[in-house]
SEVEXPA-16147 format. One line per 4 residues: number of its first residue (from 1); their letters; for each residue x, y, z of N, C-alpha, C. Coordinates in nm, 4 decimals. Example, Ala and Ser with C-alpha at 12.3 -4.5 7.8 and 13.67 -1.06 7.14 Angstrom:
BEGIN
1> AS> 1.3190 -0.5690 0.7800 1.2300 -0.4500 0.7800 1.3200 -0.3300 0.7800  1.2850 -0.2250 0.7080 1.3670 -0.1060 0.7140 1.2900 0.0030 0.7870
This chain:
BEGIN
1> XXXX> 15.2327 12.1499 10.8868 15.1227 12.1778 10.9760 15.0962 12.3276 10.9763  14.9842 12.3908 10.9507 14.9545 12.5242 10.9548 14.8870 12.5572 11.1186  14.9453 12.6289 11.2136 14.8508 12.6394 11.3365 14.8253 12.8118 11.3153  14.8881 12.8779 11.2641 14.8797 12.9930 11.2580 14.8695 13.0736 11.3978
5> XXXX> 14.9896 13.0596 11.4923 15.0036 13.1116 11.6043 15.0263 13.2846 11.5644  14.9715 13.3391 11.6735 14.9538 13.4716 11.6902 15.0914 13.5160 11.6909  15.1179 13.6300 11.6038 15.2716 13.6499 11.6101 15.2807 13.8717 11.6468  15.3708 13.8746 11.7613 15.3617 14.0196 11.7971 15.4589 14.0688 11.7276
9> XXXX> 15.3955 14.2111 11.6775 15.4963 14.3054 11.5490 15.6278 14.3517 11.6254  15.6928 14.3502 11.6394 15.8180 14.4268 11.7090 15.8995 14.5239 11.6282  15.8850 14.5426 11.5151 15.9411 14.6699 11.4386 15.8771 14.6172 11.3327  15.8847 14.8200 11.2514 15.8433 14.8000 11.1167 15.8962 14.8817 11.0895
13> XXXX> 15.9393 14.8759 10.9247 16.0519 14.9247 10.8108 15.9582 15.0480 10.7898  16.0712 15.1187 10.7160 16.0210 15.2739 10.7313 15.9733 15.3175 10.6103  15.9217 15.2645 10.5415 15.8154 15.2502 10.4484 15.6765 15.1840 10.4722  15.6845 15.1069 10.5535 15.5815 14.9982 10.5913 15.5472 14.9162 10.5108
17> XXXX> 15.6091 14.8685 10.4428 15.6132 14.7530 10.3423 15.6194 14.5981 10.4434  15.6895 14.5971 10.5307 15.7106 14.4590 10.6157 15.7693 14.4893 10.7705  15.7712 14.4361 10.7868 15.8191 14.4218 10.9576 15.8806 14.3261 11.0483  15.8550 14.3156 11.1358 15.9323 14.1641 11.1674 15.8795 14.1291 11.3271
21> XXXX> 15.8349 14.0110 11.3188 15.6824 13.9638 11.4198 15.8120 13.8672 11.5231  15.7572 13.8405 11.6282 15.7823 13.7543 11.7302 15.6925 13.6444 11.7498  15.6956 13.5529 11.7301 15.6215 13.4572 11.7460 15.6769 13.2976 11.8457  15.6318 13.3388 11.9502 15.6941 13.2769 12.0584 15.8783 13.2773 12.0627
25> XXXX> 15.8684 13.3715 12.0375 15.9962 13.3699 12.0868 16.0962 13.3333 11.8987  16.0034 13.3305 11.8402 16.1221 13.3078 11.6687 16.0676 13.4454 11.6509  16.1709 13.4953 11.5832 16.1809 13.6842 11.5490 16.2015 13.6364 11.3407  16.0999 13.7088 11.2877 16.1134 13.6845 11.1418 16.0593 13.7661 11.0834
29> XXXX> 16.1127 13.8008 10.9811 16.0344 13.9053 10.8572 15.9339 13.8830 10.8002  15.8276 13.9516 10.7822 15.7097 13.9133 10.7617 15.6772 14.0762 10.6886  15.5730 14.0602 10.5428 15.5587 14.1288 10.4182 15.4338 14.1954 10.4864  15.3611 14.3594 10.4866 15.3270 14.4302 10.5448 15.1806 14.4538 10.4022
33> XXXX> 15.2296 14.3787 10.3047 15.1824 14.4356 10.1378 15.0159 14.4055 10.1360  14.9875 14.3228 10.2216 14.8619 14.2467 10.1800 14.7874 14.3787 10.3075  14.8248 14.4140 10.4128 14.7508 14.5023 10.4904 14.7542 14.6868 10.5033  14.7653 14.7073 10.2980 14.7085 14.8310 10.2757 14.6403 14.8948 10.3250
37> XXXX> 14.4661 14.8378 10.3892 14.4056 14.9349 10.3532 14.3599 14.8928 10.5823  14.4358 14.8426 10.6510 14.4252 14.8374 10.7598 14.5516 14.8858 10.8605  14.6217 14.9759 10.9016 14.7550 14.9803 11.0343 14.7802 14.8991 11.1048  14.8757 14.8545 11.1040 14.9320 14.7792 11.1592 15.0687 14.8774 11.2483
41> XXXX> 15.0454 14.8381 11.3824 15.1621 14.8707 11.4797 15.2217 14.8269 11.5769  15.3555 14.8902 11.5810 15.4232 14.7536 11.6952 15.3472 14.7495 11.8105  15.3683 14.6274 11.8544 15.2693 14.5877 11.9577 15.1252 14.5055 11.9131  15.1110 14.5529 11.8156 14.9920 14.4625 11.7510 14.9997 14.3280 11.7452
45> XXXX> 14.8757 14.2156 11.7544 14.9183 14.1060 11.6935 14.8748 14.0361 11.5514  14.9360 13.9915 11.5069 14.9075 13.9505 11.3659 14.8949 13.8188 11.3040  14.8104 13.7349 11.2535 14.8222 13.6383 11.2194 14.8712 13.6392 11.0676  15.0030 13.5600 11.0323 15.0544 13.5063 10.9033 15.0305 13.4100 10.8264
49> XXXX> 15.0352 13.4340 10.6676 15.0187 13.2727 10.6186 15.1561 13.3304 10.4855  15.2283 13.2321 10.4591 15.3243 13.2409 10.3967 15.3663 13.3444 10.3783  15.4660 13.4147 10.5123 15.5001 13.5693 10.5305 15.4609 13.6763 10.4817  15.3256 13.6871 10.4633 15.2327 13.7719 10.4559 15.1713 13.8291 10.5906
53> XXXX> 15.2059 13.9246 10.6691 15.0649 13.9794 10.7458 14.9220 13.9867 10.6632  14.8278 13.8339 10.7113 14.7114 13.8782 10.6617 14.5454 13.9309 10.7265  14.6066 14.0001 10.8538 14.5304 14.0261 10.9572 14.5810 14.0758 11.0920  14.5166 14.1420 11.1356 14.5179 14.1641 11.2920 14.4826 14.1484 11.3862
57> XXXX> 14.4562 14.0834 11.5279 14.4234 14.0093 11.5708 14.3865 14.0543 11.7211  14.2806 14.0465 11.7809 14.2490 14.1140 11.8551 14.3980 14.0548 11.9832  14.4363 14.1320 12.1027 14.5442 14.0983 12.2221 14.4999 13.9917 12.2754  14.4053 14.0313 12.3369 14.3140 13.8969 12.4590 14.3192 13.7691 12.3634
61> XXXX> 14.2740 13.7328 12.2531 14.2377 13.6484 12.2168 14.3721 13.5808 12.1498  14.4751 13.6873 12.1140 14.5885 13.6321 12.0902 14.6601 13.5682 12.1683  14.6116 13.6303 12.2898 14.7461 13.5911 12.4312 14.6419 13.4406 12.4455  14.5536 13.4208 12.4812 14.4589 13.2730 12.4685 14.5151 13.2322 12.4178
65> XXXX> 14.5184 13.2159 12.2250 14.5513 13.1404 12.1726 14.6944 13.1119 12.1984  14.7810 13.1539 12.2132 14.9431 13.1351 12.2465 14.9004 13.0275 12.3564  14.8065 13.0540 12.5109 14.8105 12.9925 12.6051 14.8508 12.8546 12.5421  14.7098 12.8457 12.4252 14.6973 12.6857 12.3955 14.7799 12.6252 12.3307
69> XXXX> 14.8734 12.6931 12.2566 14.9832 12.6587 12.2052 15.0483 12.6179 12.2193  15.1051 12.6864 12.4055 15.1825 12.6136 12.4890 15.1714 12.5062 12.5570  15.0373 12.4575 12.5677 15.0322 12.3248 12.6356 15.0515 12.2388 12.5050  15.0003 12.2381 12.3810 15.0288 12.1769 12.2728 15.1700 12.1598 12.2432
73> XXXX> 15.2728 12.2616 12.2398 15.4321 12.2409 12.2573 15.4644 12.1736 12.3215  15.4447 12.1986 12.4694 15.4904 12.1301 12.5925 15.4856 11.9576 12.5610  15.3960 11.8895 12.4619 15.4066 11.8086 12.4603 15.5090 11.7533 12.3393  15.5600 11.8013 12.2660 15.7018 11.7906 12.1860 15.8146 11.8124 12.2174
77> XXXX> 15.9240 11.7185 12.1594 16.0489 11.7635 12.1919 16.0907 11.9073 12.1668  16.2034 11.9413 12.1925 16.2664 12.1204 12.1468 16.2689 12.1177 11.9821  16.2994 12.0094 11.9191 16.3023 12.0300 11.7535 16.1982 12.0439 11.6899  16.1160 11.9220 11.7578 15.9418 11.9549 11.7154 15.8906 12.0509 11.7289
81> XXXX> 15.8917 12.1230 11.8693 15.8603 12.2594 11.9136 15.8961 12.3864 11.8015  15.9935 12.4028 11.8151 16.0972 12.5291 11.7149 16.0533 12.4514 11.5217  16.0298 12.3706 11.4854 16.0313 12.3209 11.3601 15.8913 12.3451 11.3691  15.7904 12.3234 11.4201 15.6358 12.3740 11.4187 15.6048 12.5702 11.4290
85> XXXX> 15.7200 12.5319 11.5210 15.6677 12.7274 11.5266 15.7181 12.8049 11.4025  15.8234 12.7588 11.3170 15.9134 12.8043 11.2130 15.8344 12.7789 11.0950  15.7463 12.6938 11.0666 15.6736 12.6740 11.0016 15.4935 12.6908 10.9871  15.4926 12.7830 11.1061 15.3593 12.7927 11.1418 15.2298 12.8733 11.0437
89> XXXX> 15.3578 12.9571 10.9666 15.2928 13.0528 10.8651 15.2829 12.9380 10.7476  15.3199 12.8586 10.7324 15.3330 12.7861 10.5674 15.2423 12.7224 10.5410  15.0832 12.7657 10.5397 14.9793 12.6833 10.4734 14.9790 12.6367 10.3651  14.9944 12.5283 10.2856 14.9593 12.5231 10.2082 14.7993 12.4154 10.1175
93> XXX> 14.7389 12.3920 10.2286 14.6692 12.3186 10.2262 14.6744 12.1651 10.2390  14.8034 12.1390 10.2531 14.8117 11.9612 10.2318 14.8701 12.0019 10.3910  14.8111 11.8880 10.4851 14.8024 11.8440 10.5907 14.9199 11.6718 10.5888
């Protein structure tokens, strides 16, 4: 399932090559390579697709989208929950 939840930067490597996002609460490394020619900084939010930062994402609209996220979780067990969010970056087009 791709939902592409809004994920917040919480550090970045001292090159700026990658960083490592929070996304409800899962903390993961995520590749900085694809957003050359835009800054990215902690505190920012970022949407991922196969641990790529491929965008930045306005706050307001990030913190929304999380809202909806959470009522969408709320209705899964804890494995479903954490196994959707862990996989949230992995588009690959097959549904």
């Amino acid at each position: 399932m791709c939902l592409s939840i809004p994920s917040k930067v919480v550090e970045i490597n001292e090159d700026k090559t990658a960083c490592r996002v929070d996304t409800m609460g899962v903390v993961r490394e995520a590749s900085l390579m694809m957003m050359a020619n835009e800054e990215v900084n902690i505190g920012d939010y970022v949407l991922l697709h196969i641990g790529f930062v491929m965008n930045k994402i306005d706050e307001k609209e990030a913190l929304a989208s999380i809202e909806t996220y959470k009522e969408i979780l709320e209705l899964m067990d804890e494995e479903q929950r954490r196994q959707t969010i862990l996989e949230s970056d992995n588009c690959d087009g097959r549904e």
